[in-house]
N, C-alpha and C positions, 0 to 999 in steps of 0.2 A: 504494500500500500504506500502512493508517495502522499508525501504531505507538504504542501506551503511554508515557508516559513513567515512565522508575522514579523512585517516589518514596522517600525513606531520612527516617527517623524521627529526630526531636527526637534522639535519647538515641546514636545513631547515628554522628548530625553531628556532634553533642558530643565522643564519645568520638575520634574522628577528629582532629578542632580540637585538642582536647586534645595529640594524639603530637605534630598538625605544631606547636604551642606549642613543645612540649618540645626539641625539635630532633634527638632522636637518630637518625631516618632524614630523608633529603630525602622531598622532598614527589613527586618519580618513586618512589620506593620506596615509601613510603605508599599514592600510586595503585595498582600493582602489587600491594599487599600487599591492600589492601580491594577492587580492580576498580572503582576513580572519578576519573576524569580529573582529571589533577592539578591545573587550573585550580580545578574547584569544591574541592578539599581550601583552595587558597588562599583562595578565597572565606570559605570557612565560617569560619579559623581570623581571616581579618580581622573578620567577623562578633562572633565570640568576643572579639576584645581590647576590639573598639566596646563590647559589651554589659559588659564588664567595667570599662570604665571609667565608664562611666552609674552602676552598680551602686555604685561605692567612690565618687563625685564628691559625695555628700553632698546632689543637688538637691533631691531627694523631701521631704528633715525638713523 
């Protein structure tokens, strides 16, 4: 049997990255709350600090 995989949108991921940043639920509540293993929540939110620090580190000027 194949199966799709689901895919979840830029703005999505973000938004997600964003709560488990914030810290006010764990990242099993988060799961739970969005329906996304809470492995990839970690992911994404490690994602998010990476690109935030590239972002502020000044290389690009």
């Amino acid at each position: 049997m194949k199966t799709t995989r689901k895919r979840y949108s830029a703005d999505f991921k973000a938004e997600v990255a964003l709560e488990a940043i914030r810290g006010d639920l764990t990242l099993a509540e988060l799961a739970a709350k969005h329906g996304v293993h809470h492995t990839m929540i970690a992911s994404w939110k490690r994602q998010a600090i990476v690109g935030m620090t590239i972002t502020f580190s000044g290389a690009d000027d």
